[in-house]
C-alpha positions, 0 to 999 in steps of 0.5 A, spaced: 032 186 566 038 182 563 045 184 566 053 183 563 056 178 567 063 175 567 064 168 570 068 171 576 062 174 578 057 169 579 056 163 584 056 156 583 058 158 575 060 151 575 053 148 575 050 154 572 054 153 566 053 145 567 045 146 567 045 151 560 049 146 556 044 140 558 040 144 556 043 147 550 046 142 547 044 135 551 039 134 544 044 134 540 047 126 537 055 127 537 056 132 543 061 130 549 057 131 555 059 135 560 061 133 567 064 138 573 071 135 572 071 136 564 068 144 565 072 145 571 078 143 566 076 147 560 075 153 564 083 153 566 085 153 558 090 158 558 088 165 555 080 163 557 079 163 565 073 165 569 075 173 567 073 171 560 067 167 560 061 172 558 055 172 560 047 175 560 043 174 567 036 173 569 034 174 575 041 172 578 041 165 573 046 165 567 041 164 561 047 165 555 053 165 555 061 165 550 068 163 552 074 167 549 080 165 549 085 170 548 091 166 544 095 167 538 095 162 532 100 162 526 098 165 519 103 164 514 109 164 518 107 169 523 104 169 530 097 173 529 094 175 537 087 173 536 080 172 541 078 164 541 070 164 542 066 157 542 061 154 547 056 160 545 049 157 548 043 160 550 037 157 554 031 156 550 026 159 553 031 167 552 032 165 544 032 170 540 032 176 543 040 177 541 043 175 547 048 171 543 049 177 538 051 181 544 055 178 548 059 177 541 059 184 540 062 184 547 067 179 545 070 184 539 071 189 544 075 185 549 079 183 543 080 190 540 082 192 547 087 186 548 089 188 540 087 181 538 088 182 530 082 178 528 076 173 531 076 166 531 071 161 531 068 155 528 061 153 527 056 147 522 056 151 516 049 153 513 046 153 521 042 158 524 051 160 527 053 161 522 048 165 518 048 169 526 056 170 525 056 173 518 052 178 520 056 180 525 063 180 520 065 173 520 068 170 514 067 163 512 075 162 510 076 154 511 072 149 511 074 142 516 071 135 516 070 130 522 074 124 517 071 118 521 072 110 521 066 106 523 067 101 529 067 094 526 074 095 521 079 091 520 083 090 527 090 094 527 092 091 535 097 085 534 103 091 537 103 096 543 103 103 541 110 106 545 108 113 549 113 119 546 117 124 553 112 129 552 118 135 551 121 132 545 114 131 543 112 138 544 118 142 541 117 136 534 110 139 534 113 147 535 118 146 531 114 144 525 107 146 525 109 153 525 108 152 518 101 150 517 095 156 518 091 156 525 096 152 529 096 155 536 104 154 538 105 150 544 107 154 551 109 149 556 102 152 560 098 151 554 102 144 552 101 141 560 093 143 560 092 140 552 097 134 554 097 132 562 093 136 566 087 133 563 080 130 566 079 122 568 074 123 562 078 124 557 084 120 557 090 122 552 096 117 549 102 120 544 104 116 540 111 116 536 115 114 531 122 114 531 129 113 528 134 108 531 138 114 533 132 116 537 129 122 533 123 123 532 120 122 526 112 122 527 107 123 532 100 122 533 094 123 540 089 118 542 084 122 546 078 117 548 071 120 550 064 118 549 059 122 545 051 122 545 048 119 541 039 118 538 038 113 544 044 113 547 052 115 548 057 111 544 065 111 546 069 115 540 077 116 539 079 122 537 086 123 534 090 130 534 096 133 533 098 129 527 104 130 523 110 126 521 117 128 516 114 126 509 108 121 508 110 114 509 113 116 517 105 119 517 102 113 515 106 108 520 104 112 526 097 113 524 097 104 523 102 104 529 095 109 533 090 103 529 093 099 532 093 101 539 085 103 539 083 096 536 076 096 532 070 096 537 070 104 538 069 109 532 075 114 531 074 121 528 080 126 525 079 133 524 082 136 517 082 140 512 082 138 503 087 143 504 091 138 507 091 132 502 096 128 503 092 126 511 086 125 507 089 120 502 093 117 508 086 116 511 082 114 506 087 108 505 085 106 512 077 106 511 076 114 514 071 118 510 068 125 511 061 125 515 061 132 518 063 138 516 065 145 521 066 153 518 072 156 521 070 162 521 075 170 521 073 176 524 079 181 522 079 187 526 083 191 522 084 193 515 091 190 514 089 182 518 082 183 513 088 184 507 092 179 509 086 174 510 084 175 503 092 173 499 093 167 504 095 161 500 090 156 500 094 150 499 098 151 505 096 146 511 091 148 516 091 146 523 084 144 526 083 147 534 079 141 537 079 143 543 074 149 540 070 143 535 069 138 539 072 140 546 078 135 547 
């Protein structure tokens, strides 16, 4: 007999959670692999916390589970209540007896009860999720890609990048951010988890462009990290969080960023066609898209599911690496 659990319930949760994902996703080329300190890390994510871990046992053994993240996210200007999924896995051998399904319908009835207005999450598209989430009312409303730069390119390390004063970095992002869709405003709380309080594993630097009155003109984060691969892991940087006031201030702290990390390790930055000065920056320092993510909106009510459909496609998207990739 399976039972609906919370992580608050369970013993050890930690390793439980641990073991599922080495078995659910350790195969897969391209995934973090998860340590007790990354896990215990993105547990704390505000809005998630053990209370909103969603599980299915067996026998007293977790064998799937779904984090959601209860947080708002900026649609055309507004802030819009919404419930985060991601980390949805199940353990092999209890595929395919609608455990995931389940939990996601048990998902919407938490969002419905904290008056979340929609779904959110993202996922390969054309997978077997994928189809698993339309089913479910789903829409596949924007497509992101990994943009990577292979290792071995053109070295940018003959200057020290320059780390920004975290405040000033967070209100600069606040302040102009809010006009892209998707973006997840940054509470102090939610700004200390993303930015500081982070696990040895997944070392973070903002780097800073300024005026010579101090104002910031551009910003941009480095996190490292290291991906599994067919044979093995290789490290990878990350970059997030990127903005600048027009497009040459965005270019000097992508090059400024270059610089810093060197060649030896591939670099990868999430985006949007939709943000198509970034993909033209990119483009001109050797990035191109490799892997395609679906995000994916379930509204929750007939006036989100109206507003979803009039959103303006040419406004900026804003990619949560934390939910693709974890960082």
């Amino acid at each position: 007999m399976y039972k609906l659990s919370r992580g608050s319930e369970v013993k050890n949760i930690v390793e439980e959670l641990l073991y599922l994902h080495s078995l659910s996703f350790g195969a897969y080329p391209g995934v973090l692999p998860t340590s007790r300190d990354f896990l215990e890390w993105y547990i704390e994510r505000p809005g998630l916390g053990l209370e909103n871990i969603l599980l299915f046992l067996y026998e007293d053994k977790v064998v799937s589970s779904l984090f959601l993240t209860l947080s708002h996210i900026y649609l055309e200007g507004e802030l819009t209540p919404v419930g985060i999924i991601d980390t949805v896995m199940t353990h092999p051998d209890y595929r395919r007896r609608g455990l995931a399904s389940a939990l996601l319908k048990e998902a919407e009835k938490i969002m419905a009860e904290k008056e979340c207005r929609m779904g959110y999450l993202y996922t390969v598209p054309e997978s077997p999720q994928f189809y698993l989430y339309q089913r479910l009312g789903y829409i596949d409303f924007k497509r992101i890609f990994h943009l990577q730069r292979e290792k071995g390119e053109k070295p940018f390390y003959d200057r020290e990048g320059k780390e920004s004063p975290h405040q000033r970095v967070r209100e600069f992002l606040n302040q102009n951010l809010s006009s892209y869709n998707g973006f997840v405003y940054f509470s102090e709380e939610q700004w200390m988890w993303r930015k500081a309080k982070r696990p040895a594993c997944l070392p973070t630097k903002l780097i800073s462009l300024q005026d010579e009155n101090n104002h910031l003109l551009a910003t941009l984060t480095i996190t490292e990290g290291e991906i599994t691969t067919d044979k093995d892991s290789e490290p990878i940087i990350y970059l997030s969080d990127w903005y600048g006031i027009n497009q040459e201030a965005k270019e000097k702290v992508l090059v400024k960023s270059l610089r810093l990390v060197g060649e030896e390790r591939k670099i990868d930055c999430l985006s949007s066609p939709d943000n198509r000065e970034e993909w033209e920056i990119l483009f001109r320092y050797n990035f191109r898209p490799v892997i395609p993510e679906s995000a994916m909106l379930h509204p929750l009510d007939e006036d989100i599911q109206q507003k979803i459909t009039t959103i303006d496609s040419k406004r900026a998207w804003y990619p949560l690496i934390e939910s693709i990739v974890g960082v």
